[in-house]
C-alpha positions as CSV (number, residue, x, y, z in Angstrom):
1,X,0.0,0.0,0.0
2,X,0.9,3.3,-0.9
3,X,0.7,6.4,1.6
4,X,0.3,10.4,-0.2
5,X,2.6,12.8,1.6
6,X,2.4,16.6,1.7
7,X,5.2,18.6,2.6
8,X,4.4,22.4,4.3
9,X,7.7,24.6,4.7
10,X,8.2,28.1,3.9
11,X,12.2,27.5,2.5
12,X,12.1,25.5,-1.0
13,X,15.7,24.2,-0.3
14,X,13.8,22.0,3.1
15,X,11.2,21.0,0.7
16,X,13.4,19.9,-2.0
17,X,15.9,17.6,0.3
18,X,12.7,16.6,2.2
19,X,11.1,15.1,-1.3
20,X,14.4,13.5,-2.2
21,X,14.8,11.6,1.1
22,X,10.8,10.5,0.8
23,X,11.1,9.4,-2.5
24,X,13.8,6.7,-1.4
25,X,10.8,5.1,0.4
26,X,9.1,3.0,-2.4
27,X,5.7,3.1,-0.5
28,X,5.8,6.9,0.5
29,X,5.1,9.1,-2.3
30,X,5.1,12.9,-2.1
31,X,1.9,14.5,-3.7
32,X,2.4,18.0,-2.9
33,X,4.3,20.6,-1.4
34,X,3.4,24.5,0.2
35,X,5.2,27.2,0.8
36,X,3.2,28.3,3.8
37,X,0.2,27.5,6.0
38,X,-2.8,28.9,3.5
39,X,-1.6,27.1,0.7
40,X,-1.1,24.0,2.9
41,X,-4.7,24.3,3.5
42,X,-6.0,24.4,0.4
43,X,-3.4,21.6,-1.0
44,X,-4.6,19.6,2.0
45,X,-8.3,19.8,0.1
46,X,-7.7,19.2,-2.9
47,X,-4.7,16.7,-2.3
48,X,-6.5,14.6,0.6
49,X,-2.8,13.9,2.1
50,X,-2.2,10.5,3.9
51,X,0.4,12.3,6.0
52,X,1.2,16.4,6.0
53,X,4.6,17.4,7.4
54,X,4.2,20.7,8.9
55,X,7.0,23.7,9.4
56,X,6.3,25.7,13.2
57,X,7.6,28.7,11.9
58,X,6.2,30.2,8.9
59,X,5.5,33.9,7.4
60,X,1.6,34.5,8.0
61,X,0.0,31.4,9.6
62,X,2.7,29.4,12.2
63,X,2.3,25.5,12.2
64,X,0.0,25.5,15.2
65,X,-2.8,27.1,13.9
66,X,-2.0,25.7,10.6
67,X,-2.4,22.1,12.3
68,X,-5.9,23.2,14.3
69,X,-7.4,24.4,10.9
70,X,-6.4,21.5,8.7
71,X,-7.2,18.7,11.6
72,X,-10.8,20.6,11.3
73,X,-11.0,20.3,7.9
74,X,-8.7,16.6,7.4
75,X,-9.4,14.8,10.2
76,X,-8.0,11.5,8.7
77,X,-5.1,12.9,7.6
78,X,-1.6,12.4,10.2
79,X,0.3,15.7,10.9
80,X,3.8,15.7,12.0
81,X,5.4,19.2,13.2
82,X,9.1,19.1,11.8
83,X,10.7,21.9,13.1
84,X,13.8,23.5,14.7
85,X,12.3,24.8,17.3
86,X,11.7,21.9,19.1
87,X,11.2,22.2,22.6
88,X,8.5,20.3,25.3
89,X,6.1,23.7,25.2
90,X,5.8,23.5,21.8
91,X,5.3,19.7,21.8
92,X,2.5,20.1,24.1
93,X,1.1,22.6,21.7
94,X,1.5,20.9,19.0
95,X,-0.3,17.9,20.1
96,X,-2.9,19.5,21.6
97,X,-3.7,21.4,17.9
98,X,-3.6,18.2,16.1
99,X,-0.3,16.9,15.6
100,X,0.7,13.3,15.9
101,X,4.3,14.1,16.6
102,X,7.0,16.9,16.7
103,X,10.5,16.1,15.0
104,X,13.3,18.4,15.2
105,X,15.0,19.3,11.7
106,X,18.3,18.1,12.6
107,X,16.7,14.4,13.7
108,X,15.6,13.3,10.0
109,X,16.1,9.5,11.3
110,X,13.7,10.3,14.0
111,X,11.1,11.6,11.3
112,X,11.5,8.8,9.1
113,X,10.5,6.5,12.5
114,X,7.4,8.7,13.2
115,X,6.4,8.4,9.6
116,X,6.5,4.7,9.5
117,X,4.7,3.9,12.5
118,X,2.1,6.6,11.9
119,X,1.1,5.5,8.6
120,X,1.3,1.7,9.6
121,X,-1.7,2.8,11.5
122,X,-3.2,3.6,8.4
123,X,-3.1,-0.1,6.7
């Protein structure tokens, strides 16, 4: 089984090397990317995302609320804050607007983890 995989992030450079790493996983495939929160949304809708990987910090919308309005309007879908700004406050907030996990930038094994066991969920 396949799982569809959108990637939010305001810097194209994170997006790009994000989609490269993904698309060694044969069962993972990337259907979308956003630049920020708004267009994460809308992608989300159109999209309908197995999985959305969600920047914290981004111009407009941050993650959090970002996460609150698409687990309104995607319930089904996993989110997964990957972020540098990592720390437990922002875990708790990030969980408590919707997201199944927060993975700091500079642990990519630790995303890849998160990713598997969330979407075996899914099958």
């Amino acid at each position: 089984m396949s799982y569809s995989i959108l990637i939010v992030d305001d810097s194209p450079a994170v997006r790009h090397s994000l989609r490269m790493s993904l698309e060694q996983f044969p069962n993972w495939i990337v259907c979308g990317e956003a630049g920020d929160a708004r267009e994460a949304i809308e992608k989300s809708k159109q999209l309908n995302p197995d999985l959305i990987i969600l920047d914290f910090s981004m111009p407009g919308m941050d993650g959090l609320a970002a996460a609150r309005e698409l687990t309104r309007i995607q319930p089904s879908a996993r989110l997964l804050m990957f972020t540098t700004f990592k720390d437990p406050a922002l875990e708790r907030e990030a969980i408590a607007a919707g997201c199944a996990d927060v993975i700091s930038k500079s642990e990519l094994h630790l995303l890849f983890r998160s990713m598997e066991h969330l979407l075996k969920g899914l099958g």
